[in-house]
N, C-alpha and C positions, 0 to 999 in steps of 0.2 A: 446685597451682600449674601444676605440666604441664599437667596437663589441659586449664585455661583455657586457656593458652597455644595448646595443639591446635588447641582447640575456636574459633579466631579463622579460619584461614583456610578451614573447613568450613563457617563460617558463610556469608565473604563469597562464599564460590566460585561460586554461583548468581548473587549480583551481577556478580561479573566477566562472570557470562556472557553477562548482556544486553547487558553492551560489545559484546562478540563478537557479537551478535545484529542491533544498530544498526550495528556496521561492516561485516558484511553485507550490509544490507541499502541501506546505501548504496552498494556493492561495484555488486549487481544492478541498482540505477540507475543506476549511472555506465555500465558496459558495457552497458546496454541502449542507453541515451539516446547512448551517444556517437558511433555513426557517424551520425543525424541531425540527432543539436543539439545537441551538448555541441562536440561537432571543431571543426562551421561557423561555431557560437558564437563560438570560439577563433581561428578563421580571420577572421571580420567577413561573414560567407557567408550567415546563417543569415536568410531573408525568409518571415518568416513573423505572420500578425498580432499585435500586442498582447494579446489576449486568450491567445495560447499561451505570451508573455513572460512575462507575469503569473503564468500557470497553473503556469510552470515556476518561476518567483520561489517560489513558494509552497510548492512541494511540495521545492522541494528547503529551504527552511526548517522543514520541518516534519521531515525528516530530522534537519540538523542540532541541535532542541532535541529531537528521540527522543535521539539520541544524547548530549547534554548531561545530558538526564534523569536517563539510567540510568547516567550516570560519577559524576551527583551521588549516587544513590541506593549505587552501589558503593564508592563512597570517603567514604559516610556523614554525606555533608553533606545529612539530610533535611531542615531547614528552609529551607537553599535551595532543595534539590527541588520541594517544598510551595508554596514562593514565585513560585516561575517556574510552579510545574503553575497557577496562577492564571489564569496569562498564556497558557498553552499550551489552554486550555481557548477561550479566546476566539478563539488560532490556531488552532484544531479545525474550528471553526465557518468561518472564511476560508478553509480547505481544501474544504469543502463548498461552498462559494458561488465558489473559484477553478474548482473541478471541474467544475461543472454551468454555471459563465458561458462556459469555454470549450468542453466539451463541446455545448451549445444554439448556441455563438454561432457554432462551424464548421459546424453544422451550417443554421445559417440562411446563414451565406457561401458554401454550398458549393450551395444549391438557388439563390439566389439567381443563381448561376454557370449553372447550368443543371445542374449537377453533382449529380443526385437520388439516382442511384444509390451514386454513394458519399457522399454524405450520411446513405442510410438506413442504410448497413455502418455506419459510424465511429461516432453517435451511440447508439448503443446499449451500446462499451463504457464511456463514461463517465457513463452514465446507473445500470449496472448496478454499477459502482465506487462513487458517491456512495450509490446504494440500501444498499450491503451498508457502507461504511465509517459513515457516519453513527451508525445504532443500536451499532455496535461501539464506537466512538469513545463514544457515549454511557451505553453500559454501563460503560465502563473510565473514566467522571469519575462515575457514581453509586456505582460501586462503590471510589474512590479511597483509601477510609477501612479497606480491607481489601487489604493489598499484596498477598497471591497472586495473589488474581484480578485486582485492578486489571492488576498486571504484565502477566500473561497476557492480559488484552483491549485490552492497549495492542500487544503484539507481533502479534497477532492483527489489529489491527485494521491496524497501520502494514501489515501484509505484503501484506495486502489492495489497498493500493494500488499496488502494486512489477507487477501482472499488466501493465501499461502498457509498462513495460519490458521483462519477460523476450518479450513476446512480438515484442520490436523488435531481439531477440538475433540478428545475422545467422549463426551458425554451428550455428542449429536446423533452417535447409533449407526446401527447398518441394516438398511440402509439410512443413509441421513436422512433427518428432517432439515427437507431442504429451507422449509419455512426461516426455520432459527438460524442455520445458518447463513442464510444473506441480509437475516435481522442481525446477526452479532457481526457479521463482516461490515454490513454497510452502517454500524452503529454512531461513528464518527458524524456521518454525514446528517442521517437520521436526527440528530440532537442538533447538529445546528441548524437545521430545518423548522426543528421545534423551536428554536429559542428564535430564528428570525418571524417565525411566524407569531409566537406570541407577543414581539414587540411592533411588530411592524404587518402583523395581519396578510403578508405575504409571504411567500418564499420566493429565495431568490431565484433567477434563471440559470446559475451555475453551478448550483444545487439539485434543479429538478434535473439538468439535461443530463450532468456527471455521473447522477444515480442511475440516470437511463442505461449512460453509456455499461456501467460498469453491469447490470443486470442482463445485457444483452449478448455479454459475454461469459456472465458468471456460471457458479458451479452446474446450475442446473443446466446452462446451453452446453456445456462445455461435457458435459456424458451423452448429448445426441452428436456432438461433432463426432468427438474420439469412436463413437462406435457407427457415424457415416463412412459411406463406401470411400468417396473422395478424400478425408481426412485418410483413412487407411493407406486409399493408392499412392497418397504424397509424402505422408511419413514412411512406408514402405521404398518408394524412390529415393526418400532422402538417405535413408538406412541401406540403399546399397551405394552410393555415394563413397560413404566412412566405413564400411565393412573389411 
C-alpha cells in the first residue's frame, strides 16, 4: 500500500514538468515580444499590419492550448486532452499558414516599399521556422498514440518557434551573444533533457536530434545564409517576382 502510494507522485513528476516547460516557454515569449509588441500593444502604440496581428493572435494561442495540454495531461484528465488535441491539430496547421502569411506577406510590403534589402534579411527567418515546425508538429500528431515521443515532438516542436523571440531579447547586445541566445531559445528543450537525464541517465533520441535540428538552422547559421551569395540571388529573384 506504501508503495502505491509512492509510486503516484514518481509517476506524475514528468507530467508536472511539462507545466514548467510551457510556462517557460511562454516566459521567453512574453520577454522577447514585449518591448516591441506586447508594451505598445498595451499602450495602444503598436502600427503594424494585420497580417503581424494575426500572426501574433495565433501564436500566442497556440501557447496557451501547449500549456492547457500538458496541465490536462498532468492532472490526468487524458480524454479531454485527446479531445482538445483534435482541435489542436487543426490549430497546428493555422500556425503554419499564420507563419508563412506573415512571413511572405512583409516581405512582399516591405519590397513593395522599395525596402529590398531588409525584406531579403527578415523573410528568411520565418520561412526557415515554418520549414523545421511543420514536419515536427507533424511528427508529434502521427506519433500521438505513443505519449513519450508524442510529448517530446510537441516540446521540440513548440520550442522551435520561441527563436523569434529570444532573438528580440534586448539584453543579448550587439552584436549578440550568440552563446545565450540559443541557451535561452533552446531552454525548453534543454531542461527536459536535464530532467530525463537525471531520471533515467539518458537522453532521449527526440531531444538530442530536435536540438540538432533546430541549431542547424538557428540564429547563428542563419547570419552566414542571409549574407551568402545564393541566399541573396534567390531572395533578390523572389523580390522581383512581388515587386
Amino acid at each position: 500500500m506504501a508503495t502505491t502510494a509512492a509510486a503516484v507522485p514518481r509517476a506524475t513528476a514528468p507530467r508536472r514538468l511539462y507545466v514548467g516547460i510551457a510556462v517557460l516557454a511562454i516566459a521567453i515569449a512574453a520577454v522577447g515580444f514585449w518591448p516591441t509588441y506586447f508594451s505598445p500593444l498595451l499602450a495602444g502604440g503598436v502600427d503594424k499590419p494585420a497580417i503581424i496581428h494575426f500572426h501574433a493572435a495565433v501564436f500566442v494561442g497556440w501557447l496557451a492550448i501547449f500549456l492547457t495540454q500538458v496541465a490536462l495531461a498532468a492532472t490526468g484528465r487524458l480524454a479531454l486532452h485527446m479531445k482538445l488535441g483534435r482541435f489542436a491539430v487543426g490549430y497546428g496547421v493555422l500556425v503554419i499558414f499564420a507563419g508563412l502569411l506573415a512571413g511572405i506577406g512583409m516581405f512582399v510590403l516591405r519590397v513593395r516599399a522599395g525596402d529590398v534589402a531588409a525584406a531579403q534579411t527578415a523573410v528568411l527567418g520565418p520561412l526557415l521556422d515554418m520549414l523545421f515546425f511543420a514536419p515536427l508538429f507533424a511528427a508529434a500528431v502521427y506519433y500521438r498514440r505513443k505519449p513519450e515521443l508524442h510529448k517530446r515532438l510537441m516540446v521540440v516542436a513548440t520550442t522551435s518557434l520561441l527563436v523569434a523571440a529570444a532573438v528580440r531579447m534586448p539584453f543579448l547586445g550587439q552584436p549578440r551573444n550568440m552563446l545565450l541566445l540559443h541557451s535561452i531559445w533552446t531552454a525548453p528543450i534543454l531542461l527536459a533533457m536535464a530532467h530525463d537525464f537525471l531520471r533515467q541517465r539518458r537522453v532521449h533520441p527526440v531531444y538530442a536530434l530536435g536540438l540538432v535540428l533546430l541549431l542547424i538552422q538557428g540564429p547563428a547559421v542563419r547570419v552566414y545564409i542571409r549574407a551568402s551569395d545564393e541566399w541573396r540571388s534567390l531572395s533578390g529573384w523572389l523580390a522581383s517576382l512581388v515587386a
